[in-house]
BABADREN-558953 format. One record per residue (C-alpha): residue in three letters; x, y, z. Coordinates in pm, whole numbers, plus 50000, padded with zeros to 5 digits. Example, Ala and Ser with C-alpha at 12.3 -4.5 7.8 and 13.67 -1.06 7.14 Angstrom:
<sites>
ALA512304955050780 SER513674989450714 
</sites>
This chain:
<sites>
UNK808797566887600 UNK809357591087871 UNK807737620488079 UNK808337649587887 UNK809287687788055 UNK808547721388001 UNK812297720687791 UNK810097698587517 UNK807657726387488 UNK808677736287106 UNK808997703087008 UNK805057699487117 UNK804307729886912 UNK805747716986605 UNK804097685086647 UNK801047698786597 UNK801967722686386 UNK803197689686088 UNK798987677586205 UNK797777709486115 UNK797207721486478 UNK797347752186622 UNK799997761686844 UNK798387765387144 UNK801097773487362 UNK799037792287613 UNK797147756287663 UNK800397737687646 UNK802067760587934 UNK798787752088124 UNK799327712788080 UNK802977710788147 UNK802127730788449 UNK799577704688617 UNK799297671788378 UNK802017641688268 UNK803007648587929 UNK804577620187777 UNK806297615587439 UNK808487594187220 UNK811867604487053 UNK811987608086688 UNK814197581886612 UNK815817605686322 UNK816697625786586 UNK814057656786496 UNK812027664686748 UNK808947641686894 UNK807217611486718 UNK804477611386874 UNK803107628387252 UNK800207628587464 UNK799297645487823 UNK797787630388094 UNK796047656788336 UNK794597636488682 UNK792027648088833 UNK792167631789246 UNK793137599289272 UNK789787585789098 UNK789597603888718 UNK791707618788529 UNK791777629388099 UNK793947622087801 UNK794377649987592 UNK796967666787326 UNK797107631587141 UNK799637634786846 UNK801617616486616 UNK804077628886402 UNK803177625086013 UNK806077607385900 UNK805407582086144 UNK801307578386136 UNK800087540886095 UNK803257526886269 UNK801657518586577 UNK803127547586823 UNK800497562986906 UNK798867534187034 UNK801667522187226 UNK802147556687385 UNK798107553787478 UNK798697520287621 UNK801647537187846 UNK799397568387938 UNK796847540388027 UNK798957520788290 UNK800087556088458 UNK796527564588478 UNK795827527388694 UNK792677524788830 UNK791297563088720 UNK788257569888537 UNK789867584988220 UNK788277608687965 UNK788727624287662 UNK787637641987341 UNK787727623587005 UNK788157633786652 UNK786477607686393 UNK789817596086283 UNK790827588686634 UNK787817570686780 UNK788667535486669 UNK791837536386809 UNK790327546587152 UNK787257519187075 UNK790197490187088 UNK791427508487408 UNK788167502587595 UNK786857539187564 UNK783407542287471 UNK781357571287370 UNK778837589187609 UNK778377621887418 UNK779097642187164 UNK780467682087207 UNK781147702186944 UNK783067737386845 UNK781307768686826 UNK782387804486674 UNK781377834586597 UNK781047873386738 UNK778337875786992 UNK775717894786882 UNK773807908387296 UNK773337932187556 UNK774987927887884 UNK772677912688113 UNK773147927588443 UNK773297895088646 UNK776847885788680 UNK780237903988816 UNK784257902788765 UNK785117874488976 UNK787797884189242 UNK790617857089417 UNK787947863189722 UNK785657839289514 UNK787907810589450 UNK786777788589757 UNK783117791689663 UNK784337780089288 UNK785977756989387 UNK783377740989599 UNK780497744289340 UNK782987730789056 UNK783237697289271 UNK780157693589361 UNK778567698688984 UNK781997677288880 UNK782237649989139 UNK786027656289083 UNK789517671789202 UNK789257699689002 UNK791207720989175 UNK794647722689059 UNK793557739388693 UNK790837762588868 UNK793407776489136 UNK795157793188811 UNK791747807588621 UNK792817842888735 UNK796607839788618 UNK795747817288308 UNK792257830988231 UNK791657868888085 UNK788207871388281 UNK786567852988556 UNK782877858788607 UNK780467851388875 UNK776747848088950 UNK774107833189180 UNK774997796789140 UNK777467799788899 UNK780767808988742 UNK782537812388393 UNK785497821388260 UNK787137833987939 UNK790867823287850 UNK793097828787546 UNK794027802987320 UNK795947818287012 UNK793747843886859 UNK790787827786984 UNK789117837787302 UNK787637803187487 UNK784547803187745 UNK784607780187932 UNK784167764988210 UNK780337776688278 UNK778787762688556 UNK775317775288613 UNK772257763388829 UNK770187765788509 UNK770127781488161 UNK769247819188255 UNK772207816188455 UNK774457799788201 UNK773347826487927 UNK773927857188112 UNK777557843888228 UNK778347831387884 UNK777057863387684 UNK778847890987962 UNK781557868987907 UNK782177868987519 UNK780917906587536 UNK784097915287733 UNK786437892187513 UNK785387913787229 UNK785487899186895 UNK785267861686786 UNK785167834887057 UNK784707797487082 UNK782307780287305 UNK782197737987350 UNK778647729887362 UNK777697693787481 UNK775017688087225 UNK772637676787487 UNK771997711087569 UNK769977720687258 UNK768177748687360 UNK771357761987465 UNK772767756687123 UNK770077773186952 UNK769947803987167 UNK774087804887110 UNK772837805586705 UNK770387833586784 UNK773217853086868 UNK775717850686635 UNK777617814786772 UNK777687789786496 UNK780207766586259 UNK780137733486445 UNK782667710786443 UNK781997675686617 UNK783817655586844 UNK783257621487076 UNK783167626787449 UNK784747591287545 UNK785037578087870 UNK786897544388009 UNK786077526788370 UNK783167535188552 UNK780397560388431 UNK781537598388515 UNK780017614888868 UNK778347650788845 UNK775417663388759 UNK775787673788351 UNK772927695588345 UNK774997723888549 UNK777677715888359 UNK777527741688071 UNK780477746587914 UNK783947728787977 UNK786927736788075 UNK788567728287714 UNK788027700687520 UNK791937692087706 UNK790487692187999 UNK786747681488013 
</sites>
């Protein structure tokens, strides 16, 4: 097992390219940039057998994401192991992550439990743009950045600082903030951080109405209403996954919190 560097990159790629993964390299750059990736060596000598990245978040959270094993060496107890290392360089942290249903049991035995559920939404948004919200400028960033850790309760900081050099748009409003980011030939909202749904709507729909197109949105299923009105529009095709969480319960207020970051980083 070691920490892996930005010289592993294609050997990530094809990793989850053999689990039927997208490439994701935009994400990847991203995660090299401010997490811990960690992998193990293929012991035939091709590429990775299995990797992981852990992103911290302050000295008190931090999330486990990018969680791969190489097919040829599923069921051979690697993946755990490498979860188990992740785990001890996490220490004390509150740790997070997203679960498919195949990996859930695995985390389960880990001490993760499940708090939520999120799932994947696409489609082309069908709207109007709703007057409310503006192109973010590096002028904003403080005021982000302070309304991010107070709806968070977390060190966000360190994957924010880059939403104008890793994002394509950055939006603001009154007591709120979204962004739109490229991940292959998807466009991804998120985060949205709103002070209520009005809010949330208008950032999320100016948003996907610049992006043009299809885009993806990570709805925490708690916010129904939100869901629905997504629907209304054109935003559908779900696709579950566990929102899992190990140590104490997480701080924040999830009622602002609209849509994540990615499903990488909570």
């Amino acid at each position: 097992m070691r920490r892996l560097t930005i010289h592993d990159l294609d050997d990530c790629i094809r990793l989850a390219k053999d689990r039927d993964w997208p490439p994701e390299e935009h994400k990847w750059r991203l995660l090299f940039e401010i997490g811990e990736p960690y992998g193990i060596d293929a012991p035939d000598g091709d590429g990775l057998a299995a990797c992981n990245v852990l992103t911290p978040y302050g000295d008190g959270h931090a999330v486990i994401s990018m969680v791969l094993t190489a097919s040829r060496y599923s069921r051979q107890g690697l993946g755990r192991a490498l979860m188990r290392h992740v785990l001890d360089q996490a220490g004390d942290r509150t740790v997070f992550l997203h679960a498919t249903g195949q990996g859930r049991p695995l985390y389960e035995q880990l001490g993760f439990r499940a708090v939520g559920r999120v799932a994947k939404h696409t489609g082309v948004f069908a709207g109007e743009p709703s007057g409310l919200t503006r192109p973010a400028t590096e002028a904003d960033l403080d005021a982000i950045l302070a309304l991010d850790a107070e709806v968070f309760g977390m060190d966000r900081s360190a994957a924010l600082r880059r939403m104008f050099t890793f994002g394509e748009r950055v939006r603001v409003a009154a007591g709120g903030f979204g962004q739109c980011w490229r991940n292959d030939d998807d466009a991804v909202i998120g985060p949205v951080v709103a002070g209520d749904e009005a809010t949330a709507r208008a950032l999320i729909g100016d948003l996907a109405l610049d992006a043009g197109g299809e885009v993806r949105m990570d709805f925490d299923l708690a916010h129904e209403s939100m869901i629905r009105w997504a629907g209304e529009h054109g935003i559908g095709r779900p696709w579950e996954v566990a929102f899992m969480v190990r140590g104490d319960d997480l701080p924040g207020d999830r009622s602002r919190q609209f849509l994540p970051f990615m499903q990488a980083l909570g």
